[in-house]
C-alpha positions, 0 to 999 in steps of 0.5 A: 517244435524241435527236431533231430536230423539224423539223414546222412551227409557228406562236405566236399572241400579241398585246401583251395579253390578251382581244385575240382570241388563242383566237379566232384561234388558232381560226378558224386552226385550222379553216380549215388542217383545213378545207384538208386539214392534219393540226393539233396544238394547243398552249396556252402556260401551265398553262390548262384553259379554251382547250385545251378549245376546240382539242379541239373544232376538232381532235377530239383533245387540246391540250397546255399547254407551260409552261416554270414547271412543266416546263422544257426538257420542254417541247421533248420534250412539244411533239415528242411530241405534233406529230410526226404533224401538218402543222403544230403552232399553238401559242395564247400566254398573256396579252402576248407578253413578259408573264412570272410575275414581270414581270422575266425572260422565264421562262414567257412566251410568247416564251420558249416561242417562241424555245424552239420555234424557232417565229415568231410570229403577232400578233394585234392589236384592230382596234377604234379604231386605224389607225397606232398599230399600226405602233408596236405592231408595231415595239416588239414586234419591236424589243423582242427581236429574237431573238423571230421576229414574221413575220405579223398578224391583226386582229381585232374590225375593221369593212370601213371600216377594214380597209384601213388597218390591212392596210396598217400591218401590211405596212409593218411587214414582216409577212405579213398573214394574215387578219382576223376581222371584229366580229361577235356570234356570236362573243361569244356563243359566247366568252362570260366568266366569272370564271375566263375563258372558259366551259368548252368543254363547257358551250356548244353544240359545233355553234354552236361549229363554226359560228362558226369555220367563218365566221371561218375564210373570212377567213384566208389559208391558204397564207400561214399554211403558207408563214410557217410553213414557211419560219421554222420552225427544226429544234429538237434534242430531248434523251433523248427515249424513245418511250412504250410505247402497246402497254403491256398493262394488267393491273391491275384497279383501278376509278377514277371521275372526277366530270364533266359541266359541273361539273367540267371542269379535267383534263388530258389527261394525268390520264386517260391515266396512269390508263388505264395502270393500269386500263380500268375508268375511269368518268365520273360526273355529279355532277348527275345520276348517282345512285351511285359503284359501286364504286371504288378511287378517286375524281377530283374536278378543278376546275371550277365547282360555284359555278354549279351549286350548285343541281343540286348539292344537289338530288343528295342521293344522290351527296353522300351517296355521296361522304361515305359513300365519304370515311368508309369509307376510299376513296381521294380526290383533289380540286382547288379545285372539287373541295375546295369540294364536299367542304365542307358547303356553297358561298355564291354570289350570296347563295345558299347549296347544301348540299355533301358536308360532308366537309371542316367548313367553308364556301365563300365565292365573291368577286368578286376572285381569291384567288390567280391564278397560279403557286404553290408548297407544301412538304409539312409532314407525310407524306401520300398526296400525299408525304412530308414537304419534297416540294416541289410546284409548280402554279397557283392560281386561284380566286374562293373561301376557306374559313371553317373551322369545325373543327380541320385539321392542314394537310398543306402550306405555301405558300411561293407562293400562298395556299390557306387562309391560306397553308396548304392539304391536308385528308386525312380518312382516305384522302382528299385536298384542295387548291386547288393544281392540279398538271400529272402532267409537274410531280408526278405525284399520281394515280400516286402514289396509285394505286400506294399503292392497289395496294400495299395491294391485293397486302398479305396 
């Protein structure tokens, strides 16, 4: 069935990264709720970290759009998940016209624009400029001019120089929609690590909320809405097929999640494709919680088990639980975070935490990236990720490489990206590690893996 999504939108982006895209994205977004608009959110690219702050603004989850790992599905994903909004806010991903490999257009931000039929909102660093901005807005604009770039917010910016810089953005022909003045709180609360910015559920939801509740007072909403509104293009939406939300689910598998602060990379996604197979889903607290219980399978995503070495280690008990798990068979899924705690231990600031010891090897933290950005691995060797020459598509991004002290037969190859030592895919018995971070819409591994589980459970 083919549809039209005509719900109006608007990108965030600017001219690079840490200009104060999220926190614009942000302040919009509370300001347009606090007006009494019904918002979904966006995030352009494979990114874990700012959707996770949309989800705190708008009490429900973000959606990545990226065109590497999902193609045109993009558009379909985009009008499942706007169609019950107002308006949908779309936050870019580094410099408007950055790509994956800085030639084509392929999996920038402007590609997903033009894409949406969506305008564009720049944001522009407001600090030690005036008049330069009327050549960054022109270039930009001039650049592609198929990319609709209707609208500025400045950030960073002191009342002194407010003025002029409104005005360069007016000159330029661009609405003027707002700014978000320099302030500490905001650094505070948006504070960076190595992967970017901490995690929304490690800092205070309730300062969180305020911060952009302030920010808010400075964006003007009915010139959001009206820009929106007025170049926002209907999109046609190709063999779009409505999900069944009222599927009964029968099946009586238990899945457990390891969460809490420590392990945060999950797409929305992940957790719904499982609440199709089962309602026995649990969180566990790799920190506090003592046990497993009894599970069919176990999810360890990304996350950040360096920070937390010391709570982790303290929990000898779930550690222990994990590995008893691993040697009985139990079924296991892990992603970068997750495999660096299935190895026997994590070295961070030279300090070393014992781990699961699972996987025979140990976790070295860096101070530069390993690999950051889009990979792609072909399965070697049959799997319960997939048979041999599946091709799988994802994103790296961590600090961490492994010094193995036992003998792996690795289950993929990259072909892009590095894993360990180009290879990557431990499988001890029925359980599963890699770096690689996989999107269900790209490959949907939990599914596979779990109806392998209830093959297994239905075998006489």
């Amino acid at each position: 069935m083919n549809m039209e999504a005509t719900v109006p939108r608007l990108v965030i982006a600017s001219y690079k990264g840490k200009n104060g895209k999220t926190t614009v994205t942000l302040a919009l977004a509370y300001a347009l709720i606090r007006t009494g608009y019904r918002i979904s959110m966006f995030k352009v690219g494979p990114d874990y970290i700012d959707p996770s702050y949309h989800s705190v603004i708008i009490n429900k989850p973000s959606r990545n759009l990226d065109y590497v790992l999902m193609g045109n599905r993009v558009i379909t994903r985009f009008y499942r998940y706007s169609m019950d909004s107002d308006i949908a806010i779309i936050e870019g991903v580094s410099g408007l016209y950055d790509s994956m490999d800085g030639v084509t257009e392929v999996g920038s931000t402007a590609q997903v624009a033009k894409l949406l039929g969506a305008p564009v909102v720049l944001v522009i660093n407001g600090e030690r400029i005036n008049r330069t901005v009327r050549a960054i807005i022109r270039g930009l604009r001039i650049f592609d001019p198929s990319v609709r770039i209707v609208g500025a917010v400045i950030t960073n910016v002191n009342q002194r120089q407010l003025d002029k810089l409104r005005t360069a953005v007016e000159n330029e022909g661009l609405e003027f929609l707002g700014y978000v003045p320099k302030r500490d709180d905001v650094e505070e609360v948006m504070q960076y690590r190595h992967l970017g910015l901490m995690h929304a559920g490690e800092v205070n939801t309730q300062q969180l909320m305020n911060v952009f509740r302030d920010a808010s007072d400075f964006i003007d909403v009915n010139k959001v809405i009206k820009i929106a509104r007025e170049y926002s293009e209907p999109i046609e939406v190709r063999d779009y097929a409505s999900p069944n939300e009222s599927k009964e689910v029968t099946t009586k598998l238990r899945v457990g999640i390891l969460g809490g602060r420590v392990f945060t990379f999950y797409y929305p996604e992940t957790i719904e494709r499982i609440s199709n197979f089962t309602r026995d889903l649990k969180f566990i607290d790799p920190e506090r919680d003592q046990e497993l219980g009894e599970l069919d399978l176990l999810l360890i995503g990304g996350g950040f088990p360096e920070v937390y070495g010391e709570d982790l280690e303290r929990n000898r008990s779930l550690r222990y639980e994990v590995r008893r798990f691993i040697d009985s068979g139990g079924y296991l899924y892990a992603e970068c975070g997750g495999l660096m705690y299935l190895t026997n231990s994590i070295i961070h600031n030279n300090e070393e935490y014992d781990m699961v010891g699972a996987i025979d090897a140990t976790t070295i933290m860096h101070r530069r990236p390993m690999w950051y950005g889009y990979a792609k691995a072909r399965v070697i060797r049959d799997s319960i990720i997939g048979n041999t020459n599946t091709v799988l598509m994802g994103h790296e991004f961590h600090y961490s490489s492994l010094i193995l002290h036992g003998n792996y037969d690795f289950v993929i190859k990259y072909e892009r990206g590095v894993g360990v030592n180009g290879f990557d895919g431990f499988q001890i018995n029925n359980a599963y590690a890699h770096y690689l971070h996989i999107h269900p819409d790209t490959y949907d591994v939990i599914d596979r893996i779990l109806r392998r589980i209830l093959v297994n459970k239905t075998k006489p």
